[in-house]
GULUMMI-971289 format. One record per residue: residue in one letter; x, y, z negated of N, C-alpha, C in turn. Coordinates in steps of 0.2 Angstrom, whole numbers, plus 2048, in hexadecimal, padded with zeros to 3 digits. Each point is the difference from the previous one (the first is absolute). Example, Ala and Ser with C-alpha at 12.3 -4.5 7.8 and 13.67 -1.06 7.14 Angstrom:
BEGIN
<pagu><res>A</res><n_east>842</n_east><n_north>7E4</n_north><n_up>7D9</n_up><ca_east>7FC</ca_east><ca_north>806</ca_north><ca_up>800</ca_up><c_east>804</c_east><c_north>806</c_north><c_up>800</c_up></pagu>
<pagu><res>S</res><n_east>7FE</n_east><n_north>805</n_north><n_up>804</n_up><ca_east>804</ca_east><ca_north>806</ca_north><ca_up>7FF</ca_up><c_east>7FC</c_east><c_north>805</c_north><c_up>7FD</c_up></pagu>
//
This chain:
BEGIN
<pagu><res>X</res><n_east>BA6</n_east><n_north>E27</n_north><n_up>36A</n_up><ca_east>802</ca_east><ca_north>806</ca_north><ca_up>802</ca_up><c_east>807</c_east><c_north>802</c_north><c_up>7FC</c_up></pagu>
<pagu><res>X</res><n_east>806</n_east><n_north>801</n_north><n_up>803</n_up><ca_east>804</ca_east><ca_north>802</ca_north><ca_up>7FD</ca_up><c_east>801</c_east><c_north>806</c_north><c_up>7FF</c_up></pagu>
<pagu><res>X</res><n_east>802</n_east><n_north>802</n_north><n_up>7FB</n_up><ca_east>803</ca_east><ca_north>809</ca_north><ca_up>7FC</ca_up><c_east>800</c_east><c_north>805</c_north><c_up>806</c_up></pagu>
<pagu><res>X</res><n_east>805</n_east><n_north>7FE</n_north><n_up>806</n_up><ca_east>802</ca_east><ca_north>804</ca_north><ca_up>803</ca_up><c_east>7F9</c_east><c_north>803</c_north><c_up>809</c_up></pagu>
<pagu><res>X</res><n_east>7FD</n_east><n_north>7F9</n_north><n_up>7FE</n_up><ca_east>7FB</ca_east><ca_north>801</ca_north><ca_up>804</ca_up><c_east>7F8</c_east><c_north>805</c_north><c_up>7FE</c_up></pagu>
<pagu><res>X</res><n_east>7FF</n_east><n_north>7FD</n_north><n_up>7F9</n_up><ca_east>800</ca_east><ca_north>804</ca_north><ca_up>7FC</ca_up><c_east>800</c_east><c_north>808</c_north><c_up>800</c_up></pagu>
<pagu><res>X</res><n_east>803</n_east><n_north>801</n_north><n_up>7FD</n_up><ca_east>801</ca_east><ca_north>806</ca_north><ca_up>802</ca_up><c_east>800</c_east><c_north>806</c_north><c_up>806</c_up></pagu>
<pagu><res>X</res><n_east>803</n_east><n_north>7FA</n_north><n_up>806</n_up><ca_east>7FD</ca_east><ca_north>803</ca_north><ca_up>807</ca_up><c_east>7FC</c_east><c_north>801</c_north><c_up>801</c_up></pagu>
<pagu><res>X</res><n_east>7FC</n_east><n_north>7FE</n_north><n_up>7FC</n_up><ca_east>7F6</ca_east><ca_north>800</ca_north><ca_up>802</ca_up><c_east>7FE</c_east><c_north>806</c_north><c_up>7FD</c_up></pagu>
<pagu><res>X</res><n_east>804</n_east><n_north>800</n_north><n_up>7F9</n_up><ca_east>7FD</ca_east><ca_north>805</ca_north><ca_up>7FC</ca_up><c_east>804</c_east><c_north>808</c_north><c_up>803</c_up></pagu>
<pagu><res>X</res><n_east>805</n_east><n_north>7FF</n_north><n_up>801</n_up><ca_east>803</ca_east><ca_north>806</ca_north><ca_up>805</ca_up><c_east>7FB</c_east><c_north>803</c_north><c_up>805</c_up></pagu>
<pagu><res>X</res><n_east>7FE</n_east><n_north>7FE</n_north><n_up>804</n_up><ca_east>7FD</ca_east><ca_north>7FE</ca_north><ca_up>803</ca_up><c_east>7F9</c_east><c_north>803</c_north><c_up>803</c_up></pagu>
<pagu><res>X</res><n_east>7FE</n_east><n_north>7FE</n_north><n_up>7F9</n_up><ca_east>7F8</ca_east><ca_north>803</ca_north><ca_up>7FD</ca_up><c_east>801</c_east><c_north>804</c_north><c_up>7FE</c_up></pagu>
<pagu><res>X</res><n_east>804</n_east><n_north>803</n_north><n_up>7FD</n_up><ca_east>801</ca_east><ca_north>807</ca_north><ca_up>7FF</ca_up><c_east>800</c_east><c_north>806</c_north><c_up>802</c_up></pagu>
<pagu><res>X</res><n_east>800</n_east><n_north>7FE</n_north><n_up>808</n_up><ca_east>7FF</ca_east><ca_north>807</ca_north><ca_up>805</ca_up><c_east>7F7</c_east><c_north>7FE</c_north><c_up>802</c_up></pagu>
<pagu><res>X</res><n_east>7FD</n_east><n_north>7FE</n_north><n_up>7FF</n_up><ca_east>7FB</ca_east><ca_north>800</ca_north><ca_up>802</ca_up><c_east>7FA</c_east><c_north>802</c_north><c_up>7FA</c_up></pagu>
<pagu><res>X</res><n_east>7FA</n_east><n_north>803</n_north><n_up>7FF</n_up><ca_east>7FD</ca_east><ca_north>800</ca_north><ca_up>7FF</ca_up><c_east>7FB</c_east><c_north>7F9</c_north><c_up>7FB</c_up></pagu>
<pagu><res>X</res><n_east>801</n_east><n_north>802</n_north><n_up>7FB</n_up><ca_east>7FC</ca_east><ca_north>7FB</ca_north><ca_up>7FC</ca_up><c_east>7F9</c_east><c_north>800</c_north><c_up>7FD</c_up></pagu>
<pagu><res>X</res><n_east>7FB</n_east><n_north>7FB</n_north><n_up>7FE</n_up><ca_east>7FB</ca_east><ca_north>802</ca_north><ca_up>7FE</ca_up><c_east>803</c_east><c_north>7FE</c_north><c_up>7F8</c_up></pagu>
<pagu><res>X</res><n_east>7FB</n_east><n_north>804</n_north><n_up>7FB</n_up><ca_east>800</ca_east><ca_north>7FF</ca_north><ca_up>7F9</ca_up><c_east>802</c_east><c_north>7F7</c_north><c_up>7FF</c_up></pagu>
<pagu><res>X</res><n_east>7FC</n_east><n_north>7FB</n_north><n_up>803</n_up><ca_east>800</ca_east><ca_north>7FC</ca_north><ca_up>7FE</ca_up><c_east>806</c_east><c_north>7FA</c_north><c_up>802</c_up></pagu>
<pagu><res>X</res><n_east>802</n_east><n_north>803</n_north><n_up>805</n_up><ca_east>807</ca_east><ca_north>7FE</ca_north><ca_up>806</ca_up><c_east>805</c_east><c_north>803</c_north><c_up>7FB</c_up></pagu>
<pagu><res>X</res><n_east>801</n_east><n_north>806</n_north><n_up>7FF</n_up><ca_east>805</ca_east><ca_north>801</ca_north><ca_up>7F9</ca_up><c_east>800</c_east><c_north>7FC</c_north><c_up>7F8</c_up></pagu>
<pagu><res>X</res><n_east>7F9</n_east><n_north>7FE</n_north><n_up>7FE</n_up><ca_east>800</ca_east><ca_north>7FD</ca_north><ca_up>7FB</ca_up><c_east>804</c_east><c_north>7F8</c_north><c_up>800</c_up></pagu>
<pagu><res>X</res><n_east>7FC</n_east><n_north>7FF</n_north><n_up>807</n_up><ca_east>803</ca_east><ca_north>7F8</ca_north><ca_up>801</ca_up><c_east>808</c_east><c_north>800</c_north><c_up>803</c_up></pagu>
<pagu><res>X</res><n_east>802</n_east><n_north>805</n_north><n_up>802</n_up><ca_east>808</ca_east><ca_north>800</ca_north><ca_up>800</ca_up><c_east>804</c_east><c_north>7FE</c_north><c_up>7FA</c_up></pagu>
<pagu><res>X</res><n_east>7FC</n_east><n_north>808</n_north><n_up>7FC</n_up><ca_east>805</ca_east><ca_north>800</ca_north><ca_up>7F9</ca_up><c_east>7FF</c_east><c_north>7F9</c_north><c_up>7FC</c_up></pagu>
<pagu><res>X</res><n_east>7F7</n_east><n_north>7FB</n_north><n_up>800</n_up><ca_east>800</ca_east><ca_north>7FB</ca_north><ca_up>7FD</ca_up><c_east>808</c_east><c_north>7FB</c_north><c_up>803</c_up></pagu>
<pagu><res>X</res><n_east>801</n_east><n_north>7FF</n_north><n_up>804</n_up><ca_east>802</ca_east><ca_north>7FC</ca_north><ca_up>804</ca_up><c_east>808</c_east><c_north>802</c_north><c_up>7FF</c_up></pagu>
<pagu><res>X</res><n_east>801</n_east><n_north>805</n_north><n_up>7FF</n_up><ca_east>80A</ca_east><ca_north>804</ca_north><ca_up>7FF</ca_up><c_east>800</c_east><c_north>7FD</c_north><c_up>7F8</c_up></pagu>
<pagu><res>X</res><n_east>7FA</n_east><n_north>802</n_north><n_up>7FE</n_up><ca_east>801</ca_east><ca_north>7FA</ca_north><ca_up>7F8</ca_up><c_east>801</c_east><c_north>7FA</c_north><c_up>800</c_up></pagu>
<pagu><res>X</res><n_east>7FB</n_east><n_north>7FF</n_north><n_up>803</n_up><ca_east>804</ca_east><ca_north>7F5</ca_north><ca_up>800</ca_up><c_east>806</c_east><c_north>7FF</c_north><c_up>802</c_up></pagu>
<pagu><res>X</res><n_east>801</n_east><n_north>804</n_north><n_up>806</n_up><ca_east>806</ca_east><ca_north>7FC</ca_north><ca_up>802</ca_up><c_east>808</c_east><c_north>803</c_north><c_up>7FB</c_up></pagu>
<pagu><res>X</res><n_east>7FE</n_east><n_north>805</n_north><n_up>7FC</n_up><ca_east>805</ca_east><ca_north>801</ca_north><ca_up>7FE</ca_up><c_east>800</c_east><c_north>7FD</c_north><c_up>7F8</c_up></pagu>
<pagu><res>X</res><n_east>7FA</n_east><n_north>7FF</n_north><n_up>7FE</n_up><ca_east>800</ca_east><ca_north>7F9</ca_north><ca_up>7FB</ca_up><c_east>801</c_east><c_north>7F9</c_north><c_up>802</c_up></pagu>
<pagu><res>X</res><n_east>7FF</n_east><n_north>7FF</n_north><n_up>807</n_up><ca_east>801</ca_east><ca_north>7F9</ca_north><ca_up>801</ca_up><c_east>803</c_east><c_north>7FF</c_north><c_up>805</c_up></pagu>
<pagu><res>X</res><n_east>803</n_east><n_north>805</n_north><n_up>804</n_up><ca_east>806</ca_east><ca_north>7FF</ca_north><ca_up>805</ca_up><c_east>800</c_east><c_north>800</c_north><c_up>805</c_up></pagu>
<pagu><res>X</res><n_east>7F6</n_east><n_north>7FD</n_north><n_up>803</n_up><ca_east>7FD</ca_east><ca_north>7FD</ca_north><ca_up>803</ca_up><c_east>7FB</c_east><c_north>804</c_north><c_up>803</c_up></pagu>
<pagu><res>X</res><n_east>7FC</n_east><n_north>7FF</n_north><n_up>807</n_up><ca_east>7F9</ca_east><ca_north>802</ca_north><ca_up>7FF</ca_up><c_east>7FC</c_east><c_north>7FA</c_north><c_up>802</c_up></pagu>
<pagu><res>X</res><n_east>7FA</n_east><n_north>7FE</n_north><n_up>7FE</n_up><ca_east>7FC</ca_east><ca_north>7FA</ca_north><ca_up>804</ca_up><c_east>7FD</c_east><c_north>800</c_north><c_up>806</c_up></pagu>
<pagu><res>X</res><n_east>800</n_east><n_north>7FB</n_north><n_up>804</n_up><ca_east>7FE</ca_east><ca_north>802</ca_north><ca_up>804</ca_up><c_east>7FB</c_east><c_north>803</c_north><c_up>803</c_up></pagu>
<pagu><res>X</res><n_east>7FA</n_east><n_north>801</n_north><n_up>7FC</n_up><ca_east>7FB</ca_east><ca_north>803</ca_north><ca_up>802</ca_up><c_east>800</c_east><c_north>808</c_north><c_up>7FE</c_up></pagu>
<pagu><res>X</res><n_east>806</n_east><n_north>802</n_north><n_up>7FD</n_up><ca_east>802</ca_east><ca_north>806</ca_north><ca_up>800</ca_up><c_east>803</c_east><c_north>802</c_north><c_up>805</c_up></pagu>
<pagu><res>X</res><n_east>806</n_east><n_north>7FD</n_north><n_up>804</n_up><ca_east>802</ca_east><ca_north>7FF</ca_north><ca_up>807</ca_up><c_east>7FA</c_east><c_north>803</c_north><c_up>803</c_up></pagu>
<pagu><res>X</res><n_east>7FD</n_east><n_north>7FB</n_north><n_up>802</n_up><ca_east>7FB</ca_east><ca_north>7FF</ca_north><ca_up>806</ca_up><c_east>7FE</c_east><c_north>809</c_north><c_up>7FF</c_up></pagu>
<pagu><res>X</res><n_east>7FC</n_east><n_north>801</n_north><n_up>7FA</n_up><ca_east>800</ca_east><ca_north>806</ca_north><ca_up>800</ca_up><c_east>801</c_east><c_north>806</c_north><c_up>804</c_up></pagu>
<pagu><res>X</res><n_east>808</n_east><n_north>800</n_north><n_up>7FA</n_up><ca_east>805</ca_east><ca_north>803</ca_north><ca_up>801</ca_up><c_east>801</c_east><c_north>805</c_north><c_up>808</c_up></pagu>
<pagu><res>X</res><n_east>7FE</n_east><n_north>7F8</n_north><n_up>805</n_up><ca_east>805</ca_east><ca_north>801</ca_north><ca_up>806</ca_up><c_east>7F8</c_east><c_north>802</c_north><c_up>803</c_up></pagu>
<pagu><res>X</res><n_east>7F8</n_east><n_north>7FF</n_north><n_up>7FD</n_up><ca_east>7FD</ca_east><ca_north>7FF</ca_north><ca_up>803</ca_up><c_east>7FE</c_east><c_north>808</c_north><c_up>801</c_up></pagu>
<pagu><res>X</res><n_east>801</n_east><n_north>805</n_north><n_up>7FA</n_up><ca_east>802</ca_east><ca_north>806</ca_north><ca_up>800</ca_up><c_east>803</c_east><c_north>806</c_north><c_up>804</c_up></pagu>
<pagu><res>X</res><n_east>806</n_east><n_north>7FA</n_north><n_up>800</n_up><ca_east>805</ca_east><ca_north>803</ca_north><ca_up>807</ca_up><c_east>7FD</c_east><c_north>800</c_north><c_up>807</c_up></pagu>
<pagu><res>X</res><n_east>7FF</n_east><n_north>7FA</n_north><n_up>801</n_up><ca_east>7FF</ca_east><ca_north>801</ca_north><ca_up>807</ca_up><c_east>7F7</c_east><c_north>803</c_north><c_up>801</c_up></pagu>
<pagu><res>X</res><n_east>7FF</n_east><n_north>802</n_north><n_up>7F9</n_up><ca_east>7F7</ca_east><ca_north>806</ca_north><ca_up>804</ca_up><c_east>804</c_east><c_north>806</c_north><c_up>801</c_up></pagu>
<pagu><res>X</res><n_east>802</n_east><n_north>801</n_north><n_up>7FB</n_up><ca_east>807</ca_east><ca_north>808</ca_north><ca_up>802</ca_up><c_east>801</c_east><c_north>800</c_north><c_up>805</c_up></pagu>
<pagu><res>X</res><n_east>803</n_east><n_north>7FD</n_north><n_up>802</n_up><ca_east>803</ca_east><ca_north>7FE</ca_north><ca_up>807</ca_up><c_east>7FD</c_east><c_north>800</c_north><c_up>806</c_up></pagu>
<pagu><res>X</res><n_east>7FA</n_east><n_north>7FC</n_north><n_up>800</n_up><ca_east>7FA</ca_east><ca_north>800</ca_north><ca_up>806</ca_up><c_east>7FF</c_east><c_north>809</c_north><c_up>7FE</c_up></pagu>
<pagu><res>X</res><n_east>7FD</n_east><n_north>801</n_north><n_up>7FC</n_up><ca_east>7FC</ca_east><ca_north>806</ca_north><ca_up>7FF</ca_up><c_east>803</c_east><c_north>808</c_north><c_up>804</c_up></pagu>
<pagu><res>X</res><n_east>808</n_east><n_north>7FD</n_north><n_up>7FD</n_up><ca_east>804</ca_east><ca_north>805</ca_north><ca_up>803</ca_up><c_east>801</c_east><c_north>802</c_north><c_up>808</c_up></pagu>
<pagu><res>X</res><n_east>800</n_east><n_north>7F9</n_north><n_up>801</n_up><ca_east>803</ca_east><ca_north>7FF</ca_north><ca_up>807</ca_up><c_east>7F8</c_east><c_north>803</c_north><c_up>805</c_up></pagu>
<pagu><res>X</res><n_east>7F9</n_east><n_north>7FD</n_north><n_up>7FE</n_up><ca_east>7FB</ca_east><ca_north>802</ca_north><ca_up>801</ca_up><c_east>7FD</c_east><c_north>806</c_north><c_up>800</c_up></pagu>
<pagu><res>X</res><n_east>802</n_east><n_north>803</n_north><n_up>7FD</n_up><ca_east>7FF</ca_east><ca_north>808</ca_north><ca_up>7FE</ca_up><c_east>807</c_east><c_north>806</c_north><c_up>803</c_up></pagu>
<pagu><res>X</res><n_east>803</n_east><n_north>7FE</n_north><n_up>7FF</n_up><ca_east>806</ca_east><ca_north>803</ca_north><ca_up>804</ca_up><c_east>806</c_east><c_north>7FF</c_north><c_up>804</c_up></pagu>
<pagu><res>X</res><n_east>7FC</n_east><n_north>7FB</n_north><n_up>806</n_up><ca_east>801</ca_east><ca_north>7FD</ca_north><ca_up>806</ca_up><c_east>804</c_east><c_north>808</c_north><c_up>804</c_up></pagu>
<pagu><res>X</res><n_east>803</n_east><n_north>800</n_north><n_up>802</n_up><ca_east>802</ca_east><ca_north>802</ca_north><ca_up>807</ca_up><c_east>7FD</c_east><c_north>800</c_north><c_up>808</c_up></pagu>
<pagu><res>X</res><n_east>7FB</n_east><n_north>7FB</n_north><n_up>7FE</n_up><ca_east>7FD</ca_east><ca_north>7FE</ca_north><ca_up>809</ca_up><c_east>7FD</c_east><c_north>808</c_north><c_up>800</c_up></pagu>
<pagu><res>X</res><n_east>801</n_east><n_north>7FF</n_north><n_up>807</n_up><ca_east>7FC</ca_east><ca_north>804</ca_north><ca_up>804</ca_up><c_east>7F8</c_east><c_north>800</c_north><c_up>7FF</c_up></pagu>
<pagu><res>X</res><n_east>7FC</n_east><n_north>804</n_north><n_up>7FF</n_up><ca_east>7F9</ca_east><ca_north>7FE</ca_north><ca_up>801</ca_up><c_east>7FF</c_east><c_north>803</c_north><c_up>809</c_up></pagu>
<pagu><res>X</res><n_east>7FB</n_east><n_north>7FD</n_north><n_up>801</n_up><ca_east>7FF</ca_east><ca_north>800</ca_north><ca_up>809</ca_up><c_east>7FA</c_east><c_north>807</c_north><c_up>800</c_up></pagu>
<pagu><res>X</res><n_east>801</n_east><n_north>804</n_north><n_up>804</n_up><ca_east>7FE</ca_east><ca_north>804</ca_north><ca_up>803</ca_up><c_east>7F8</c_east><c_north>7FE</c_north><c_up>801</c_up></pagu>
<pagu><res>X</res><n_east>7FF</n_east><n_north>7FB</n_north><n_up>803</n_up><ca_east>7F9</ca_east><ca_north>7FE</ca_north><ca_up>801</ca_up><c_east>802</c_east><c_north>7F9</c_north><c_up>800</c_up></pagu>
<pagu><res>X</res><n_east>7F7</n_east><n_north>7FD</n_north><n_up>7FD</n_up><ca_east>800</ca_east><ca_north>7F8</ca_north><ca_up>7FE</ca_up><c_east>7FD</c_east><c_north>7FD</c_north><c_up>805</c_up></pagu>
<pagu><res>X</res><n_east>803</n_east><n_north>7FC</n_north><n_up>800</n_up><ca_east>7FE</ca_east><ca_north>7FB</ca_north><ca_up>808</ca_up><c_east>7F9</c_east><c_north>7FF</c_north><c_up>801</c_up></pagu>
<pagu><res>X</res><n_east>7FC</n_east><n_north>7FE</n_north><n_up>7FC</n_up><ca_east>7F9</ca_east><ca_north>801</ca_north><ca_up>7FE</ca_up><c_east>7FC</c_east><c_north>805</c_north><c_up>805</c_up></pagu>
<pagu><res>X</res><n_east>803</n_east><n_north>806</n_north><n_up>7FF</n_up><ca_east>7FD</ca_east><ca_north>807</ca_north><ca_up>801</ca_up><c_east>800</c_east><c_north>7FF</c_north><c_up>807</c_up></pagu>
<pagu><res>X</res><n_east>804</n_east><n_north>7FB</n_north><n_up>806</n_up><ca_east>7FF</ca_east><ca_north>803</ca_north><ca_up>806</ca_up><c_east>7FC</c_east><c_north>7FB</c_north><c_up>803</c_up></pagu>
<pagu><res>X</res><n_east>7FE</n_east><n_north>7FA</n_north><n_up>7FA</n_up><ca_east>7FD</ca_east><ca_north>7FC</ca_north><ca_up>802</ca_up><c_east>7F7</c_east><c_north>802</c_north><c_up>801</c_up></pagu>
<pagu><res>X</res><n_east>800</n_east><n_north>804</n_north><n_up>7FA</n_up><ca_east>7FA</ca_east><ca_north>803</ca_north><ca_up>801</ca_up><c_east>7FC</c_east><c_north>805</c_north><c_up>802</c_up></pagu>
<pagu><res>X</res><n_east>805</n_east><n_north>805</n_north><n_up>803</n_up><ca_east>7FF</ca_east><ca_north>804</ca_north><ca_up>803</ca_up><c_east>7FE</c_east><c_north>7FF</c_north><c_up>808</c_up></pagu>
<pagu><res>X</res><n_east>803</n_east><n_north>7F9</n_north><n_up>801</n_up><ca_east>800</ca_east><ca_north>7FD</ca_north><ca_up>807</ca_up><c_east>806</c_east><c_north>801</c_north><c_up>805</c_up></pagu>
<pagu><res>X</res><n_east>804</n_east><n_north>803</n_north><n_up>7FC</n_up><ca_east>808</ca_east><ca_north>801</ca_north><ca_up>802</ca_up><c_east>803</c_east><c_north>7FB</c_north><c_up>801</c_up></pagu>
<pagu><res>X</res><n_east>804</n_east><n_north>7FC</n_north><n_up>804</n_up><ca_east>805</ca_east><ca_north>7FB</ca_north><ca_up>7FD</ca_up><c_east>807</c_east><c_north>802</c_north><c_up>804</c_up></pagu>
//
């Protein structure tokens, strides 16, 4: 992962919601790479894998859809169709 991408992720993360332990492993992780220039890949993986639960979570919880007045279900059982 290169610096600039890098840091897009961690931009990123920022607007979202972290757990204690999702913060620990960030800062672990802005350590290495600024002693080694680098992150490995299973920090990557991580990293991105972070991202995109934010991301589903986000998008899952404060969706825009429409919820439907009644569920198809309901008319099924009632004897409606």
């Amino acid at each position: 992962m290169d610096q600039k991408r890098f840091k897009c992720i961690l931009f990123l993360l920022e607007h979202y919601e972290l757990t204690v332990r999702e913060k620990q492993f960030i800062e672990a992780v802005e350590k290495y790479f600024h002693e080694n220039g680098k992150v490995t890949d299973q920090q990557e993986s991580i990293l991105q894998g972070i991202y995109k639960e934010k991301i589903w979570a986000r998008k899952a919880f404060f969706s825009k859809s429409p919820v439907p007045k009644e569920l198809p279900l309901k008319s099924r059982l009632d004897g409606t169709v």
